[in-house]
C-alpha positions as YAML, in Angstrom:
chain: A
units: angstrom
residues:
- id: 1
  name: UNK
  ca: [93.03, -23.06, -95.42]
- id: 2
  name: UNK
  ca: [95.45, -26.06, -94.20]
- id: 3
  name: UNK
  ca: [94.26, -29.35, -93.50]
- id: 4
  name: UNK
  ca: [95.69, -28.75, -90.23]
- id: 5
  name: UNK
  ca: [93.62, -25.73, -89.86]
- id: 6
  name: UNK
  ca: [90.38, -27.78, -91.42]
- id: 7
  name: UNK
  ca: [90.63, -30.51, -88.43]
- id: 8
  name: UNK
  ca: [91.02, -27.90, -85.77]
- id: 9
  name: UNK
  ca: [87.95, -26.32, -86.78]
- id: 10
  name: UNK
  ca: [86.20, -30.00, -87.40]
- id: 11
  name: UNK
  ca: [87.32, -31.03, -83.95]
- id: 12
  name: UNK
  ca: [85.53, -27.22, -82.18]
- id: 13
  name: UNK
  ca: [83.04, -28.85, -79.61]
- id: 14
  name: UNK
  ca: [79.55, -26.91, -81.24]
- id: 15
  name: UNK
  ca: [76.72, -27.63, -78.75]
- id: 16
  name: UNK
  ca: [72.75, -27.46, -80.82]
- id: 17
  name: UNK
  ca: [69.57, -27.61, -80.23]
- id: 18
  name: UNK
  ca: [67.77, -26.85, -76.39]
- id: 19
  name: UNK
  ca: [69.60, -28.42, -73.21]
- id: 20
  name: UNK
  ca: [67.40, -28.94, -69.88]
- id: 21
  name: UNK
  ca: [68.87, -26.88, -67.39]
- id: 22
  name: UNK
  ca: [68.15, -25.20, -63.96]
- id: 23
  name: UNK
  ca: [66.75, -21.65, -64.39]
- id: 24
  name: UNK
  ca: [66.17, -18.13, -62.29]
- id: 25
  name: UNK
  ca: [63.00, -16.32, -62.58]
- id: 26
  name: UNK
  ca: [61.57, -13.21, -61.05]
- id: 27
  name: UNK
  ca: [58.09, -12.54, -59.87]
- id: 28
  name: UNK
  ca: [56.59, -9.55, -58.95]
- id: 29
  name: UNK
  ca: [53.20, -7.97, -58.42]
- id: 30
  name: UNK
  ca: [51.39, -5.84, -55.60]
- id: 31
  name: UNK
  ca: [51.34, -7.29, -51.70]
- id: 32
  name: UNK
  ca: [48.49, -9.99, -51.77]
- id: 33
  name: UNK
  ca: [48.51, -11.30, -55.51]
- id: 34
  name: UNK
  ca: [49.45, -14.65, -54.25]
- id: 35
  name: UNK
  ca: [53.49, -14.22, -55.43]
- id: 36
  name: UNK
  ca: [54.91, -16.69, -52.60]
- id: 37
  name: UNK
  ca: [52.11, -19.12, -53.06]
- id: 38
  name: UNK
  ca: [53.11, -19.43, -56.55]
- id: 39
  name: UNK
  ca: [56.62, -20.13, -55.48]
- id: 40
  name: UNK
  ca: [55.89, -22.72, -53.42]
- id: 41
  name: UNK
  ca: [54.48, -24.96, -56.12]
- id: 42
  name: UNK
  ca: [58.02, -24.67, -57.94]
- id: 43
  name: UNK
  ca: [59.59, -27.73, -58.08]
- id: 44
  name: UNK
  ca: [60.81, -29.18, -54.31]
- id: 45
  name: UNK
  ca: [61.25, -25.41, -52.86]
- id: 46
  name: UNK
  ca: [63.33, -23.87, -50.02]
- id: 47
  name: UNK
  ca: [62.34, -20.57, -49.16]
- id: 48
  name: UNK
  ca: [65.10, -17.97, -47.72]
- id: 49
  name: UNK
  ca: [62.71, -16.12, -45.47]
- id: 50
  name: UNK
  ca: [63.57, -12.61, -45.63]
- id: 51
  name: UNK
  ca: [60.42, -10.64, -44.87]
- id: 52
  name: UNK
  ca: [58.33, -12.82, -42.65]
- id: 53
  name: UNK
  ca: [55.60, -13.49, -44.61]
- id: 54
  name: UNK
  ca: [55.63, -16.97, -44.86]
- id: 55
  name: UNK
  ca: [53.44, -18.37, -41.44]
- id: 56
  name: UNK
  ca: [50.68, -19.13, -43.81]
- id: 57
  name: UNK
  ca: [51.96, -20.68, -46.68]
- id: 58
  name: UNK
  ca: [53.11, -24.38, -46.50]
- id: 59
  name: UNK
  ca: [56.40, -24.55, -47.46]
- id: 60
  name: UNK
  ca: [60.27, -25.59, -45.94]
- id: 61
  name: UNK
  ca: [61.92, -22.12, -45.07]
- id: 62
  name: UNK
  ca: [64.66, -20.96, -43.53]
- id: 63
  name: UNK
  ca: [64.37, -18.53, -39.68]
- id: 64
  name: UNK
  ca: [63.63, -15.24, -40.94]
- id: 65
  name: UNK
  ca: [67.38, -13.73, -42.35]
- id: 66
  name: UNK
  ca: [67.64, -10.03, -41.38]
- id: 67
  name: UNK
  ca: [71.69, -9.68, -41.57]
- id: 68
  name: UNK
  ca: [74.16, -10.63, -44.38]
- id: 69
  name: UNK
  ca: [75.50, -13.45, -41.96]
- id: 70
  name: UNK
  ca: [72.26, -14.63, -42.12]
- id: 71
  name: UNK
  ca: [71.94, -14.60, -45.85]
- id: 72
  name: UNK
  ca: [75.30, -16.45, -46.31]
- id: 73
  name: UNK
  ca: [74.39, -18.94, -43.89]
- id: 74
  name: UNK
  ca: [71.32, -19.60, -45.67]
- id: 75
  name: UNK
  ca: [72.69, -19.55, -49.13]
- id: 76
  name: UNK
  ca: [75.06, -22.24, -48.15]
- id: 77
  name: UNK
  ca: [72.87, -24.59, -46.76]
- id: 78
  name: UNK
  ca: [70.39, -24.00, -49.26]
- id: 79
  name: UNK
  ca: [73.51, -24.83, -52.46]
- id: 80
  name: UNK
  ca: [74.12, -28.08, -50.55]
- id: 81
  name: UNK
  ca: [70.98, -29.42, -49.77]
- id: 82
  name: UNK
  ca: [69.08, -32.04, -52.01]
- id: 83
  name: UNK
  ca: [66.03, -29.07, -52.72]
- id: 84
  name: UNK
  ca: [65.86, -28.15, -56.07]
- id: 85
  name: UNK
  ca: [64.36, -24.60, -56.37]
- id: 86
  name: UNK
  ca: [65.92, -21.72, -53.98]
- id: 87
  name: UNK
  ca: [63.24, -18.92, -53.21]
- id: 88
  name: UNK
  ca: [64.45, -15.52, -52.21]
- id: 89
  name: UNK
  ca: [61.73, -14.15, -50.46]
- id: 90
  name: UNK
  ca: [62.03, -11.17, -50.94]
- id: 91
  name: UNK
  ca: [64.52, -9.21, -53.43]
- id: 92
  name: UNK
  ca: [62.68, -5.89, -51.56]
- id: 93
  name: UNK
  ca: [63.87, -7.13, -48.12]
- id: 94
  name: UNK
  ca: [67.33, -8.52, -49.61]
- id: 95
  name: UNK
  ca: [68.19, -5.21, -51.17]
- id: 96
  name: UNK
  ca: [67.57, -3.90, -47.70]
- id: 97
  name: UNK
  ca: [70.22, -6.48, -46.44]
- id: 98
  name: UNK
  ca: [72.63, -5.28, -49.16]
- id: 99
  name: UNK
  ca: [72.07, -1.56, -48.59]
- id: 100
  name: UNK
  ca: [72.79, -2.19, -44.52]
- id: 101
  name: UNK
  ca: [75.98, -3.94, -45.72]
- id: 102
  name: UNK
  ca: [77.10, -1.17, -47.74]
- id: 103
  name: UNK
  ca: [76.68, 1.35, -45.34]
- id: 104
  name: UNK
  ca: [78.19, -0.48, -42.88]
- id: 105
  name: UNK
  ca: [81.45, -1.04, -44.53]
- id: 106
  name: UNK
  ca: [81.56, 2.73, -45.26]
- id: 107
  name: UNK
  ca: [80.62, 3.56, -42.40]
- id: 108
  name: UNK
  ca: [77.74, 5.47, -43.10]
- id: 109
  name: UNK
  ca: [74.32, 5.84, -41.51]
- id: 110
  name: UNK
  ca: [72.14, 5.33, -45.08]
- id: 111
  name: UNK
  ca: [73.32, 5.69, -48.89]
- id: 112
  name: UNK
  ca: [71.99, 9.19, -48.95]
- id: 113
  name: UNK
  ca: [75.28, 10.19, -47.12]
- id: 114
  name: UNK
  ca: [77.22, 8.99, -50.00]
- id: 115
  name: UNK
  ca: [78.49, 11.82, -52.68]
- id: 116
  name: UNK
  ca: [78.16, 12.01, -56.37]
- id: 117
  name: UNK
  ca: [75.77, 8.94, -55.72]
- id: 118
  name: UNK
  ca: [78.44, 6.25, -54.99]
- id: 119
  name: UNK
  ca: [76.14, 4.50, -52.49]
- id: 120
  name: UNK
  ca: [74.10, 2.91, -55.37]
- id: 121
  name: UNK
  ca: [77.10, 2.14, -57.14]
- id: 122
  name: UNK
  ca: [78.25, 0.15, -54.30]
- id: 123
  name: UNK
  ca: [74.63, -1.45, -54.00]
- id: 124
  name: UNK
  ca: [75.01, -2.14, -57.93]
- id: 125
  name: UNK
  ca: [78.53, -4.29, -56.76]
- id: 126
  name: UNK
  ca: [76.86, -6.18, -53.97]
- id: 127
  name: UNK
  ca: [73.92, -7.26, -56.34]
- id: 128
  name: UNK
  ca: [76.48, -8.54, -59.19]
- id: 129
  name: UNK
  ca: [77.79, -10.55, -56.50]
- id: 130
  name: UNK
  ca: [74.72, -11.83, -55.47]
- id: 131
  name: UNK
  ca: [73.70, -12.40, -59.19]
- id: 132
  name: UNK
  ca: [77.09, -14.74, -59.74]
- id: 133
  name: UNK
  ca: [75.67, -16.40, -56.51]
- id: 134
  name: UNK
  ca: [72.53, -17.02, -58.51]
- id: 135
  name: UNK
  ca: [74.79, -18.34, -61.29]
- id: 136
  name: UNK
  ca: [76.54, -20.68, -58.78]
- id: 137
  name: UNK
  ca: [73.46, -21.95, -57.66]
- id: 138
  name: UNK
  ca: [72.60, -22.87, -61.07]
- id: 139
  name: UNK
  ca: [75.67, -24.18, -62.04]
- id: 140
  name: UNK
  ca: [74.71, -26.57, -58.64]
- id: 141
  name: UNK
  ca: [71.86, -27.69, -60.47]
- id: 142
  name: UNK
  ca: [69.16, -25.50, -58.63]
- id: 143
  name: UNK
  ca: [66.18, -23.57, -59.72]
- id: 144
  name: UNK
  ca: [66.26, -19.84, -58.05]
- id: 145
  name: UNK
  ca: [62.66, -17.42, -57.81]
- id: 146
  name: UNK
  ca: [62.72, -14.01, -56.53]
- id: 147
  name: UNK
  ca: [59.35, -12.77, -55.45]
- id: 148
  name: UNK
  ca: [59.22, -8.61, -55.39]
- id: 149
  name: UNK
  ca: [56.85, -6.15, -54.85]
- id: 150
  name: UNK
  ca: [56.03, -3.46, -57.57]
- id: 151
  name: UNK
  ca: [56.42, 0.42, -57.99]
- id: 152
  name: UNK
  ca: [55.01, 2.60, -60.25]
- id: 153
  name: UNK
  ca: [57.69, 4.43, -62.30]
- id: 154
  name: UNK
  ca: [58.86, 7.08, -64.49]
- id: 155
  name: UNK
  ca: [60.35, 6.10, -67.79]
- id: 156
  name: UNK
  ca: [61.79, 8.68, -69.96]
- id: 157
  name: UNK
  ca: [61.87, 7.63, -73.14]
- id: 158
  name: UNK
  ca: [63.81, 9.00, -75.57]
- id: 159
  name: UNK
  ca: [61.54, 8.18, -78.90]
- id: 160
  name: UNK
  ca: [58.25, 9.63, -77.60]
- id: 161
  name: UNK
  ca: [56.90, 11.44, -74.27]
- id: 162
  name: UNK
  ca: [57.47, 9.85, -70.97]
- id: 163
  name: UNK
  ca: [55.16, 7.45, -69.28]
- id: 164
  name: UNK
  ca: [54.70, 5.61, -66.35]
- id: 165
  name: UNK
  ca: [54.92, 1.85, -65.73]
- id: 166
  name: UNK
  ca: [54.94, -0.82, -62.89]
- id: 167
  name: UNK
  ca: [58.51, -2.09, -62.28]
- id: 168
  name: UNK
  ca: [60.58, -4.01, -59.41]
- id: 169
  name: UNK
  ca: [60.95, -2.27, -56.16]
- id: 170
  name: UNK
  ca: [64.72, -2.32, -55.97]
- id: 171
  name: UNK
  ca: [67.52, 0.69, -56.42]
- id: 172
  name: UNK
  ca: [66.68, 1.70, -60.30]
- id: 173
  name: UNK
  ca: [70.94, 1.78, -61.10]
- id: 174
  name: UNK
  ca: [70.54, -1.96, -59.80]
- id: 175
  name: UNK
  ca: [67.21, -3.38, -61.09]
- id: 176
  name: UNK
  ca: [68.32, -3.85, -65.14]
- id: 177
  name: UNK
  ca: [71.52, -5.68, -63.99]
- id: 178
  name: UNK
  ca: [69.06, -7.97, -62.01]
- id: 179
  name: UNK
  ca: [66.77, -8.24, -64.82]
- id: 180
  name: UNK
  ca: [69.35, -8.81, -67.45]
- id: 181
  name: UNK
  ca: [70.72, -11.95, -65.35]
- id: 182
  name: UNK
  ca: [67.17, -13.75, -64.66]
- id: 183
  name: UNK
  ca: [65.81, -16.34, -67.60]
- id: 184
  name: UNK
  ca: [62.43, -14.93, -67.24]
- id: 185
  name: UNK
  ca: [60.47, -11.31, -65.29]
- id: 186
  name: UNK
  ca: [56.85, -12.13, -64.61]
- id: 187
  name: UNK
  ca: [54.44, -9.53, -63.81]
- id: 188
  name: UNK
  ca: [51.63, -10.80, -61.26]
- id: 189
  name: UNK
  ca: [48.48, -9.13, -61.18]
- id: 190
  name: UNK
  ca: [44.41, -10.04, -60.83]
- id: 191
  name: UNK
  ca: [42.91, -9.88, -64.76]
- id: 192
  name: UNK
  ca: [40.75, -6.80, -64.79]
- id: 193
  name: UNK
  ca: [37.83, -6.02, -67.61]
- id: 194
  name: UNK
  ca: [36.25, -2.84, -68.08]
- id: 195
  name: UNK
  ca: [32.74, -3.11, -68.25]
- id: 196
  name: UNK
  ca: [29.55, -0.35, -69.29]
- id: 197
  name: UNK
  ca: [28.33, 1.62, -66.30]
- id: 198
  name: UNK
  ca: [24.88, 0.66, -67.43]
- id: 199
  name: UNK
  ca: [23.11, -1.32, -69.55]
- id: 200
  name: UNK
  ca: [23.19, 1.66, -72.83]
- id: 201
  name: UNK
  ca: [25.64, 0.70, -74.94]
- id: 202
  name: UNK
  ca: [26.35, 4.04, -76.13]
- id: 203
  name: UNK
  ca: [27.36, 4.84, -72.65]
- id: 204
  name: UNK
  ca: [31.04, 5.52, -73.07]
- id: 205
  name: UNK
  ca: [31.37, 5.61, -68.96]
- id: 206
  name: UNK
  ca: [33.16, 2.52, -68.68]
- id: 207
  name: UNK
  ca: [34.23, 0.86, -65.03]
- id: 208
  name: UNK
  ca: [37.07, -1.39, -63.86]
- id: 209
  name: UNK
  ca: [35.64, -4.96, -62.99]
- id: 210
  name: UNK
  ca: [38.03, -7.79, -61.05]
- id: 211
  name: UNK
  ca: [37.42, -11.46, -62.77]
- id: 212
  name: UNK
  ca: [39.21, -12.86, -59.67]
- id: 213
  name: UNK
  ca: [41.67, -14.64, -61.88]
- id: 214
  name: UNK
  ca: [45.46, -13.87, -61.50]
- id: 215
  name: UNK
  ca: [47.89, -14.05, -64.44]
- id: 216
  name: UNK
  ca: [51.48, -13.41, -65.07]
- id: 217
  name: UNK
  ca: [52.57, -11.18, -67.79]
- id: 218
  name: UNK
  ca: [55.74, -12.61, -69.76]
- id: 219
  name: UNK
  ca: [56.61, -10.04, -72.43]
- id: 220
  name: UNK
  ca: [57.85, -6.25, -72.61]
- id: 221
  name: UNK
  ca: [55.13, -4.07, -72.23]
- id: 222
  name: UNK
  ca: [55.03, 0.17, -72.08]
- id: 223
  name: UNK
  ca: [53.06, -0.49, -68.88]
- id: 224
  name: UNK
  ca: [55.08, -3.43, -66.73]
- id: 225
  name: UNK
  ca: [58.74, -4.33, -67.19]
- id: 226
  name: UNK
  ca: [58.59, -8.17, -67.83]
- id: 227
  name: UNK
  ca: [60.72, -10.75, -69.81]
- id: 228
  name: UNK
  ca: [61.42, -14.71, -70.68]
- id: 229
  name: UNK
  ca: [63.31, -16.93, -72.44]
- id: 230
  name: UNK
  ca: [60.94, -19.74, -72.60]
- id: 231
  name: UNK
  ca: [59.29, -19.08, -75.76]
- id: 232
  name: UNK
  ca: [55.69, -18.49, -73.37]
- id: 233
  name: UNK
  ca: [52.62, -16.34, -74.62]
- id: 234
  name: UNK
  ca: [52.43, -12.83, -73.36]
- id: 235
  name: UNK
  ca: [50.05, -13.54, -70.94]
- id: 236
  name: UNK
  ca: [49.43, -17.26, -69.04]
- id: 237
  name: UNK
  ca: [47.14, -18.14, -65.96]
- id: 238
  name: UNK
  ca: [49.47, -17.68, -62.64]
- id: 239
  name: UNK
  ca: [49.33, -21.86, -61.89]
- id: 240
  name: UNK
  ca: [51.79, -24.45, -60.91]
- id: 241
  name: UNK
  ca: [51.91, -25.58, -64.37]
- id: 242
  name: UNK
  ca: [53.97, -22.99, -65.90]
- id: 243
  name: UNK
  ca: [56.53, -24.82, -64.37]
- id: 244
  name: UNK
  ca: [56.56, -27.49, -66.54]
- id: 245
  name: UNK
  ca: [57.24, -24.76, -69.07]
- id: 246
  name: UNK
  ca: [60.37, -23.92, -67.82]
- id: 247
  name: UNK
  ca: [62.20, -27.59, -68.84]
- id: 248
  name: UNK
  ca: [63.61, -30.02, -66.76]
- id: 249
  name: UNK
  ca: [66.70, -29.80, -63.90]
- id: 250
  name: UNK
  ca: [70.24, -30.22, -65.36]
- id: 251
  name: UNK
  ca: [72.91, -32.43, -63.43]
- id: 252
  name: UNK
  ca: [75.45, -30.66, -61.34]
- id: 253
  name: UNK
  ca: [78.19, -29.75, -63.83]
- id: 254
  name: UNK
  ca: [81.60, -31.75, -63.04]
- id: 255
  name: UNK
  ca: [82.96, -28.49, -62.33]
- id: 256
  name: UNK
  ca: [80.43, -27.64, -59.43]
- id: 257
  name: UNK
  ca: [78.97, -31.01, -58.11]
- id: 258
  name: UNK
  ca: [81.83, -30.95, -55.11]
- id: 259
  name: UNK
  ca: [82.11, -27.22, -54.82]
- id: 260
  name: UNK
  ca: [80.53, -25.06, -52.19]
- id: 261
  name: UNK
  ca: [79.45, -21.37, -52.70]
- id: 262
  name: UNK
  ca: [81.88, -19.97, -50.03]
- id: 263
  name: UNK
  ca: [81.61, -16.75, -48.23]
- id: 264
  name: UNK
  ca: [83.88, -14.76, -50.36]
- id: 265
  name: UNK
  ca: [81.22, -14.87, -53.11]
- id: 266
  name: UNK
  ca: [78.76, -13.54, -51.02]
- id: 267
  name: UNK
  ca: [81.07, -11.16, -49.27]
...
């Protein structure tokens, strides 16, 4: 190896240890858990109101969006205002918003009128757009949460028999892109024990008893879908300060600080 060569490599810019940065989680759970209440205790949040379910919960929102001109509208506003976490609210409802747009620039009256399933491959493109918008938004030097709703699904796996497990409510072709793309998938759901039927012990009747205390589930299970990047335990109490978990809010990159996100990247 050259000397040249040797001060090229000495002058690489290598970038250690952990930076503070703006992150994008997802939270889902059944209707009721408490999913946008959470949320709301995120650092300084604007919520993009996309299913009306916000009237109770005290928080700065945006009109309820039901078209993709809405959406962009409130995207934009959202990237240049001085809030620091971006709620989607929900990705159920947005992926509703998506799938309208699709069909209407096919021209078709739902995806089920697509062949050889292209609609969900077109749904797939309009969430990797929306998923560089969450980038962008980032890059801004925002926070983003997405609050779904679960289903109960099949998984075939190929290494033993299939099972079923609780997983995000959006197109199945477009939920791992999503997933792959967020820093962290929490599962929602009130902490259940099973308890004796009666007071014999050797009873093996068992019964399903609520504690009343909800918790988020942070780590791959056979039962939930669920992910993060923050180094958390498998399971933490759903509160406000799992947020101080996540690290702190990164500057707006030079690159971004004076950039909008335009409508071609949500178009």
């Amino acid at each position: 190896m050259t000397e040249e060569s040797v001060s090229k490599i000495s002058a690489y810019p290598v970038i250690r240890g952990c930076i503070a940065s703006p992150w994008a989680v997802m939270i889902y759970g059944p209707p009721g858990v408490g999913k946008s209440w959470w949320a709301a205790k995120a650092p300084k949040p604007f919520f993009i109101d996309l299913e009306d379910g916000l009237a109770r919960i005290d928080c700065d929102r945006s009109p309820v969006v039901t078209s993709h001109k809405e959406l962009i509208a409130a995207v934009q506003f959202a990237a240049g205002s001085d809030y620091q976490t971006i709620v989607f609210d929900t990705a159920d409802a947005l992926e509703k918003i998506l799938t309208a747009t699709v069909c209407q620039k096919h021209e078709k009256d739902s995806l089920a009128d697509f062949v050889y399933g292209k609609g969900e491959i077109y749904l797939r493109s309009e969430w990797t757009k929306l998923i560089n918008v969450f980038l962008r938004l980032k890059a801004k030097g925002k926070n983003v949460i997405l609050t779904a709703n679960e289903i109960i699904q099949k998984l075939d796996d190929p290494t033993t028999e299939s099972y079923d497990r609780y997983t995000l409510n959006l197109d199945k072709r477009a939920a791992p892109a999503v997933t792959a793309a967020l820093d962290a998938v929490f599962f929602a759901r009130y902490e259940t024990i099973l308890k004796a039927r009666d007071e014999d012990k050797n009873n093996s009747k068992v019964r399903a008893v609520g504690t009343g205390k909800r918790l988020l589930y942070t780590m791959e299970s056979p039962s939930f879908v669920a992910k993060n990047r923050f180094g958390l335990p498998a399971q933490v109490p759903m509160t406000s300060a799992i947020f101080a978990k996540f690290g702190g809010l990164a500057s707006k990159s030079e690159e971004t600080k004076n950039e909008d996100i335009t409508n071609e990247e949500i178009d």
